[in-house]
C-alpha positions in Angstrom: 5.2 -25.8 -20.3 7.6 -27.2 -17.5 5.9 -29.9 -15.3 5.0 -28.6 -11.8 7.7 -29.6 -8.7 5.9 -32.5 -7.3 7.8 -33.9 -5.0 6.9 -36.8 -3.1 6.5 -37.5 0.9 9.6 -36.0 2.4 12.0 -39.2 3.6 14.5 -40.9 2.7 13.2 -41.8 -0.7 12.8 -38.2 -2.0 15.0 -35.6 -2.1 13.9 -32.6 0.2 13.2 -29.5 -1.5 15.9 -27.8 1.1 18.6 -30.0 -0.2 20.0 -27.5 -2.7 22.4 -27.9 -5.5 25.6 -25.9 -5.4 24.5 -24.7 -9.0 21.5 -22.5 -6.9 21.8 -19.2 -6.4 22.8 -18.1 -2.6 19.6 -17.2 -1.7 18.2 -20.2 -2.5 20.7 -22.6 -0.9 20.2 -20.4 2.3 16.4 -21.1 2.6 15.9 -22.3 6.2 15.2 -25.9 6.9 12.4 -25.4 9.5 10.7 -22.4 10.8 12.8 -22.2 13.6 15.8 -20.8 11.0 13.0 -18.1 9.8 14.0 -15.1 10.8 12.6 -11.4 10.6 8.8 -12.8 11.8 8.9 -13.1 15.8 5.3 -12.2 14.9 4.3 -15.0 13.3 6.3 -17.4 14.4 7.8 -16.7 17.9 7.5 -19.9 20.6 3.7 -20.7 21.3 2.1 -18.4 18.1 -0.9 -19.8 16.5 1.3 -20.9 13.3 4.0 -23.0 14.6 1.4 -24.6 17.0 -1.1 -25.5 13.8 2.2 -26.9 12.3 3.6 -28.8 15.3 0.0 -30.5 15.1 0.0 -30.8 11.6 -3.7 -29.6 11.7 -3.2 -26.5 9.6 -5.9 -25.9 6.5 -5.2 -23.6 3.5 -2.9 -20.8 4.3 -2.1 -17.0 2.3 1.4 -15.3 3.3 1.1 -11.8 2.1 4.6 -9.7 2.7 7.2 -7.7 0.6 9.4 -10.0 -1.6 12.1 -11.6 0.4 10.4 -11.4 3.4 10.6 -15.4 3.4 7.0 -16.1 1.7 8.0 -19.2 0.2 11.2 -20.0 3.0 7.8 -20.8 5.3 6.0 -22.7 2.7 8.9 -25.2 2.2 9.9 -25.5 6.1 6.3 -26.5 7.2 6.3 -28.5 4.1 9.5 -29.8 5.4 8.4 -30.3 8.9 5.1 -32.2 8.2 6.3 -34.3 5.8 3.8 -33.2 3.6 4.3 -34.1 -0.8 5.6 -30.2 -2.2 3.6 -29.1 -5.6 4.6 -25.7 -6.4 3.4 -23.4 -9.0 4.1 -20.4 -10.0 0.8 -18.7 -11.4 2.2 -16.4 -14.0 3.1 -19.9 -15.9 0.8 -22.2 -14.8 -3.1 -22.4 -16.5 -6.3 -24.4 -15.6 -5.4 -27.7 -17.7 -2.1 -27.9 -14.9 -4.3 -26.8 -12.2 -6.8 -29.9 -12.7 -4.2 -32.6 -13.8 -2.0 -31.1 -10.0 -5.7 -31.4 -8.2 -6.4 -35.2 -9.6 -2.9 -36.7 -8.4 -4.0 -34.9 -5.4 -7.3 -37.2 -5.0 -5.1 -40.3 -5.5 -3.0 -39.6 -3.0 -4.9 -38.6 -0.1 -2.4 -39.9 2.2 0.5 -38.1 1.1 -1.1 -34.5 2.1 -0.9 -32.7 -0.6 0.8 -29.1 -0.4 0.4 -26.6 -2.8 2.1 -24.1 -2.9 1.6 -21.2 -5.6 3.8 -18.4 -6.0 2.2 -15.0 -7.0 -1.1 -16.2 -6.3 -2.5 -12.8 -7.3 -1.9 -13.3 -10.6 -4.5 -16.4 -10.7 -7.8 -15.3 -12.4 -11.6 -15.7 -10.8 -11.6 -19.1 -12.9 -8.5 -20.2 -11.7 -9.0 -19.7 -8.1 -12.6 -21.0 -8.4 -11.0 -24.0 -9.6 -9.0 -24.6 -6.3 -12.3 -24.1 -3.8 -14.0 -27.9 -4.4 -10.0 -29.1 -3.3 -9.5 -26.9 -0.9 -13.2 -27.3 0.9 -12.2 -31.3 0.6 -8.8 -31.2 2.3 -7.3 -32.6 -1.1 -4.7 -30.3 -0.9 -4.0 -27.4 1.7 -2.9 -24.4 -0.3 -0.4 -21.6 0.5 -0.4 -19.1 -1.6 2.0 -16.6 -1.2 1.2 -12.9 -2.8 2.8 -9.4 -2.3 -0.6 -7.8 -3.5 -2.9 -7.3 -1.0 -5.6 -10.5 -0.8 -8.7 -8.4 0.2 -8.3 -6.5 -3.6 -7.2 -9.7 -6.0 -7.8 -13.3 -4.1 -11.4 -14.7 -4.8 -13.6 -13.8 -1.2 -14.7 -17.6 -1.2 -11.1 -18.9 -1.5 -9.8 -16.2 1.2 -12.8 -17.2 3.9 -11.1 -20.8 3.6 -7.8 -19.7 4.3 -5.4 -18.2 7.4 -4.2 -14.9 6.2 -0.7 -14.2 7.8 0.9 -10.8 7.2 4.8 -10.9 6.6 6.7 -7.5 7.5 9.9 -6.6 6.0 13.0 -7.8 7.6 14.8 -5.5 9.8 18.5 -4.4 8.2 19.8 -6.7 11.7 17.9 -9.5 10.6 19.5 -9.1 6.9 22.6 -8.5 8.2 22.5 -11.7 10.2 21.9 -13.9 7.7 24.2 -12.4 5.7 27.0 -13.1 7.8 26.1 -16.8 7.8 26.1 -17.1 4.3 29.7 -15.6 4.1 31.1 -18.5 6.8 29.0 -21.1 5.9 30.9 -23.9 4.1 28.1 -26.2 3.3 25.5 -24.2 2.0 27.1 -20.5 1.6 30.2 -18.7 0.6 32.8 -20.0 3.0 34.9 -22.0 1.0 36.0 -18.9 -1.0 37.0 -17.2 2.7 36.2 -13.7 1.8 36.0 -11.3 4.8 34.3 -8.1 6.1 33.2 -6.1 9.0 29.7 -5.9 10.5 29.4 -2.5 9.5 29.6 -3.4 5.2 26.9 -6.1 6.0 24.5 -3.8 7.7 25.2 -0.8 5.8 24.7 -3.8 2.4 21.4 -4.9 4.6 19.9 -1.4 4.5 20.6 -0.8 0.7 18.0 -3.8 0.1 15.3 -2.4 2.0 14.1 -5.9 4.2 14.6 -8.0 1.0 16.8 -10.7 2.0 17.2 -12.7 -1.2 17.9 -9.8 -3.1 21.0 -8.9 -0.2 21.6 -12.8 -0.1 22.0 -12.1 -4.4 24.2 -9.4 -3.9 26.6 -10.8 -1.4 26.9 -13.4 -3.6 27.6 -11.3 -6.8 30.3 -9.5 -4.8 32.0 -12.3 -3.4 32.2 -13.9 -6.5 33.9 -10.8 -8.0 36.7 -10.7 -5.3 39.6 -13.2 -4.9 39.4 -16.0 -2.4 40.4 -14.7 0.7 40.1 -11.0 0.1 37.9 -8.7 1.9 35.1 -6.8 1.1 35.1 -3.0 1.7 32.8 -0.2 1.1 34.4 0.4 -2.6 32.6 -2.8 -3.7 29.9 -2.3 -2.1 29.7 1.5 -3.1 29.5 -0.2 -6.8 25.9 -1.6 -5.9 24.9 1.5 -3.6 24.8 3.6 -7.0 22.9 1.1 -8.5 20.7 0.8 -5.4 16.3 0.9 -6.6 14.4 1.8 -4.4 11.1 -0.9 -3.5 8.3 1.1 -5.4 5.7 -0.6 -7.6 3.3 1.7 -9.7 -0.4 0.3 -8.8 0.8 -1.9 -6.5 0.7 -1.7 -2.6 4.1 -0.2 -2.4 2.0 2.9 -4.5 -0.9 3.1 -2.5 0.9 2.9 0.9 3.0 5.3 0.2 0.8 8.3 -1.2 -1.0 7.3 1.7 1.7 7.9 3.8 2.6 11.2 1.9 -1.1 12.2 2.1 -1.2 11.7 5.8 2.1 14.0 6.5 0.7 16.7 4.5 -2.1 17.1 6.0 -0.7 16.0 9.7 1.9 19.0 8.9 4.9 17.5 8.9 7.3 18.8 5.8 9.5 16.6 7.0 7.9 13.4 6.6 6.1 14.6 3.4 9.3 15.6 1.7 10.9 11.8 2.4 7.7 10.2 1.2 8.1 12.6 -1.9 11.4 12.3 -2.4 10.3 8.2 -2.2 7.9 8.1 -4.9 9.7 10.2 -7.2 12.9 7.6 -6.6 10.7 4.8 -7.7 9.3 6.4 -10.7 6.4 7.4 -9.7 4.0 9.6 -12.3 4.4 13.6 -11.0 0.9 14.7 -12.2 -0.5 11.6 -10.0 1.7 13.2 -7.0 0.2 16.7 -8.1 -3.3 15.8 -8.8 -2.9 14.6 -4.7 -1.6 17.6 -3.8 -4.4 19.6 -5.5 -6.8 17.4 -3.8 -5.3 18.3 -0.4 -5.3 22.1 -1.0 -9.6 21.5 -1.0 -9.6 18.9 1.4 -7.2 19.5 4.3 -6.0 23.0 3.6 -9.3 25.5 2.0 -10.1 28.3 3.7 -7.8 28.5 5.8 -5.4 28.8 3.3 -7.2 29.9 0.3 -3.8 30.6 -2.0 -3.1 26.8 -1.5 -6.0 25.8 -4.3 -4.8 28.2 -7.0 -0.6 27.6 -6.0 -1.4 23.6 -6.2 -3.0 23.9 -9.4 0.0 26.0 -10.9 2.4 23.0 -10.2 0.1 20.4 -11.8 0.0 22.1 -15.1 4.0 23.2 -13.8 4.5 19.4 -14.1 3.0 19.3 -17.6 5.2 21.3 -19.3 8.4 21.6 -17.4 8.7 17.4 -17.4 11.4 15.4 -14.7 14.0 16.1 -13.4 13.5 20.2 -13.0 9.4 19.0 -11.9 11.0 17.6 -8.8 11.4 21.1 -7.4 7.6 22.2 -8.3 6.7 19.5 -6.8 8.9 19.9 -3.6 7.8 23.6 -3.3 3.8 22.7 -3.1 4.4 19.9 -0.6 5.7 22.0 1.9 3.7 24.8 0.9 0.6 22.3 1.3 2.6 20.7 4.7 3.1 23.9 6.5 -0.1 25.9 5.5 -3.1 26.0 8.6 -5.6 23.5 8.2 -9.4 23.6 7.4 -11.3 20.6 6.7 -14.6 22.7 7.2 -15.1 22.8 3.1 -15.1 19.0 3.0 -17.3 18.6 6.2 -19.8 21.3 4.6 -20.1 18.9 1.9 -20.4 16.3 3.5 -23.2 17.5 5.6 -25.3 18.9 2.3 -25.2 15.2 0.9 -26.4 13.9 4.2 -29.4 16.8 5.0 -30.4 16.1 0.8 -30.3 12.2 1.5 -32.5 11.9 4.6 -34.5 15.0 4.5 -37.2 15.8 1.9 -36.1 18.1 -0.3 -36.6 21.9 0.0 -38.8 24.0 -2.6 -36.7 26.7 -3.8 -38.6 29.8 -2.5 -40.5 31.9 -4.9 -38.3 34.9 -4.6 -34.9 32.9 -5.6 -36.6 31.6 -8.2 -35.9 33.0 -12.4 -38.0 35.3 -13.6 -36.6 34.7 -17.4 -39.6 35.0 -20.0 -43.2 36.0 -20.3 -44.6 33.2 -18.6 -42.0 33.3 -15.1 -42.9 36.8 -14.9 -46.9 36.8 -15.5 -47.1 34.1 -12.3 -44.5 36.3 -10.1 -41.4 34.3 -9.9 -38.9 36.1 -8.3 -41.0 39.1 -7.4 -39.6 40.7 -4.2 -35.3 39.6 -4.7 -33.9 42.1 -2.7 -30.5 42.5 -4.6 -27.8 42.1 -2.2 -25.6 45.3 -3.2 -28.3 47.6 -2.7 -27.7 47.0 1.0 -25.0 47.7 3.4 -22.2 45.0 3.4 -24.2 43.2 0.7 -27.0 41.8 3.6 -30.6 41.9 3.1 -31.6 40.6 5.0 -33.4 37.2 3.2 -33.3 33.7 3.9 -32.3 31.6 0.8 -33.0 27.9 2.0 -37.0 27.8 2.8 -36.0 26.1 5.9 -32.6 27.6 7.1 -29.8 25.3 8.0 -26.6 25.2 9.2 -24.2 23.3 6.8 -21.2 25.2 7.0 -18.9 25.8 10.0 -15.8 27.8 9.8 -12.9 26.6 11.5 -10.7 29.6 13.5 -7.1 28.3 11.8 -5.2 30.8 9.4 -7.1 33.0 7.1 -10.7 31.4 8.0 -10.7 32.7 11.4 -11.8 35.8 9.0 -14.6 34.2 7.1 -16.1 33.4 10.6 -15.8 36.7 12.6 -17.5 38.2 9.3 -20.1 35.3 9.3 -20.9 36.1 12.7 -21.4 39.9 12.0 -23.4 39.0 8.9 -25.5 37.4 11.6 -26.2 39.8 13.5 -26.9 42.1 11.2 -29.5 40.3 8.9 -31.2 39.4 12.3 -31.7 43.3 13.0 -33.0 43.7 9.5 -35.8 41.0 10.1 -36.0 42.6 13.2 -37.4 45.9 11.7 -40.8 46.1 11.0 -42.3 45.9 7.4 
C-alpha cells in the first residue's frame, strides 16, 4: 500500500500541496490556493461566516464537508491547510486500513507542534472500528480531521465522531460558477490551458457547465480533454462539445443520496399534483438507471397513501404497471411508468385511508382494548353455540340499504373521516345517510 501524503509544515522547506505538477490533470492544477479562490459556497465562506473566521484564528477543531462531488470538498481542505500552515496527511478511506490509521495518528503525537491535518477522502467508507480509532486523537487535539463525504453523515459517520466535529453542507455549483472557472482555466498560462490558446464563447462554457451538473472537476476534466483534442489556437464550438453532450450521465447514485432525494422529490410532486415536476423527476431517475419496479412499487404506495378514495381506480391501475414493468422490461416500461405518474399526479387527493390508520394504531395503543361484543362474535361449533355467541347478528342484507341498525365496536368511535375530493365526496354523503338512518332504527322501540 502507497504511504499516506504527509507533508510537512507548509514553508519554504516543503513543497505546498497547491504547487502542482504540469503532469496533473486540469482540475487538479486549478485547485484554489486559499478559500478566498473557492467559489460556488457564498454560504459557507462569504466575508465574516463562522468558517473563514475559525480559520483566520486558526482555532478550528475537527471538521466534515458533506456536498456533491466537485463541489470543492477537498479544494477547502487543502486551502485552510494552506492558510494555517498546518502539516497535510491525506487518506483516502477506500485504501487506507487501521495499521495506517495508527502509524498516521503516532507521528501525529510526535509532532504536536506541527498541527496535524487529516484529511480523509470518502470518509463514509471508514468502518465503526476505523472511526472509533480516530475519537482518542481527535478528543486530544492530535490531529483535527476533515473528512469529506458525499453520503449523508447522520446515516454512515460514527455519532461520537460527528458530535466532535463542524458539519458544513456543500451545495452544487451553479452552471455560472462552473462556467467561470472554466474560463480561467482556458487563459491561464501557469496553471491552465493558455499556452495551447484555444478559444470559445461564453455561451459553449456555460452550455459545457450545465452538461456537468455543479461538478466542476469533472467540467474542469472535460475542458481539458477537448482542448487537448483541438489544435493550438483553434476554437472550440458546439460540434466538440456536442461529442461529450451525447455522452453526458446524468448525477444518479442507486442507494445513495442522489436516490433518496430524488424519489423524494418525485414522491412529493405526485402527491403535490404537479405532472410536471413528477414527470422530470421520472424522467431523472430512469436517466440514471434507476430500478422501474422500485419507481412502481412508490407509485403503488401513493395510490393508498395520497390518492384512495378519492380515486379508488388509482390502487388497481398502479398495481397493473408494477407487474406491467415485470414483464414488458426497459425501454418500452418507460411509458407504463409515465402513464401512472400522471395518472397518480393528476388524480384528487385523499389521505383519509392513511389518517384512519393512523388513528386505529393510536386509539389500540393508549386505550384498553375493546371486547368484541357477544353478537359479532363466531358461533362455529357445539360449544360457541351452547353459550350464545353470536346470538342476535342482525344480517345486514335483510335490511334496507344493508343498515341494521348495530353497533360493531362496544364503544363506538370515530376513526375514519372522509375527505369531500373526487369520488370520496360519495363515500361521505352515503356515510352521513347511513347515519341517520341507523339512528332512526335505534330510535324505534324494541
Amino acid at each position: 500500500m502507497p504511504a499516506p501524503d504527509q507533508s510537512d509544515l507548509f514553508g519554504d522547506a516543503t513543497p505546498s500541496p497547491v504547487a502542482k505538477s504540469a503532469h496533473q490533470p486540469l482540475a487538479a492544477r486549478m485547485r484554489p490556493r486559499q478559500l478566498s479562490e473557492v467559489v460556488g459556497q457564498d454560504q459557507l465562506l462569504k466575508p465574516g461566516s463562522l468558517l473563514p473566521r475559525l480559520v483566520a484564528q486558526n482555532r478550528f477543531g475537527s471538521l466534515i464537508f458533506y456536498g456533491p462531488p466537485g463541489s470543492g470538498k477537498t479544494s477547502i481542505a487543502e486551502a485552510i491547510a494552506h492558510e494555517t500552515k498546518s502539516r497535510f496527511v491525506r487518506v483516502n478511506a477506500v485504501m487506507s486500513n487501521v495499521a495506517e490509521l495508527r502509524e498516521i495518528l503516532a507521528a501525529a503525537r510526535r509532532l504536536p507542534a506541527a498541527g496535524t491535518i487529516l484529511f480523509i477522502d470518502e470518509l463514509h467508507r471508514f468502518n465503526k472500528s476505523q472511526q472509533d480509532l480516530l475519537l482518542p486523537d481527535v478528543e486530544e487535539g492530535t490531529v483535527r480531521l476533515i473528512g469529506a463525504t458525499t453520503h449523508n453523515p447522520g446515516f454512515y459517520v460514527n455519532p461520537p465522531l460527528l458530535s466532535r466535529s463542524h458539519l458544513f453542507r456543500l451545495e452544487p455549483l451553479s452552471p455560472a460558477a462552473v462556467a467561470g472557472v472554466l474560463r480561467l482555466a482556458l487563459t491561464d498560462r501557469e496553471r491552465g490551458l493558455g499556452t495551447r490558446g484555444v478559444t470559445t464563447d461564453d455561451k459553449i462554457l456555460a452550455d459545457l457547465a450545465v452538461l456537468c451538473d455543479g461538478d466542476l472537476r469533472r467540467a474542469l476534466n472535460a475542458l481539458e480533454v477537448l482542448v487537448l483534442g483541438l489544435p493550438e489556437r483553434a476554437e472550440l464550438t458546439a460540434g466538440e462539445l456536442e461529442i461529450f453532450a451525447r455522452e453526458r450521465r446524468i448525477r444518479y447514485d442507486a442507494d445513495e443520496d442522489e436516490h433518496y432525494d430524488t424519489i423524494s422529490a418525485f414522491i412529493k410532486s405526485c402527491r403535490g399534483s404537479d405532472p410536471d415536476a413528477a414527470m422530470y423527476w421520472l424522467a431523472k431517475m430512469l436517466a440514471g438507471g434507476e430500478d422501474p419496479r422500485f419507481i412502481a412499487r412508490r407509485l403503488v404506495i401513493l395510490a393508498s397513501e395520497d390518492v384512495g378514495l378519492a380515486d379508488p381506480q388509482a390502487l388497481p391501475l398502479t398495481v397493473a404497471a408494477h407487474h406491467a414493468c415485470d414483464f414488458i422490461g426497459l425501454p418500452e416500461a418507460e411509458l407504463t411508468l409515465a402513464h401512472a405518474t400522471l395518472y397518480i399526479a393528476t388524480a384528487p387527493k385523499s389521505n383519509s385511508a392513511t389518517l384512519a390508520l393512523g388513528e386505529a394504531h393510536r386509539v389500540l395503543k393508549e386505550s384498553p382494548v375493546q371486547t368484541i361484543p357477544a353478537i359479532l362474535r363466531s358461533k362455529s361449533g357445539q360449544a360457541n353455540k351452547r353459550i350464545g355467541q353470536g346470538k342476535g347478528y342482525g344480517y345486514s342484507h335483510d335490511f334496507p340499504e344493508n343498515i341494521s341498525g348495530q353497533d360493531y365496536l362496544e364503544k363506538p368511535l370515530t376513526i375514519y373521516t372522509p375527505k369531500t375530493a373526487g369520488w370520496e365526496a360519495k363515500v361521505a354523503d352515503r356515510l352521513a345517510r347511513w347515519k341517520e338512518l341507523k339512528a332512526k332504527l335505534k330510535s324505534k322501540p324494541t
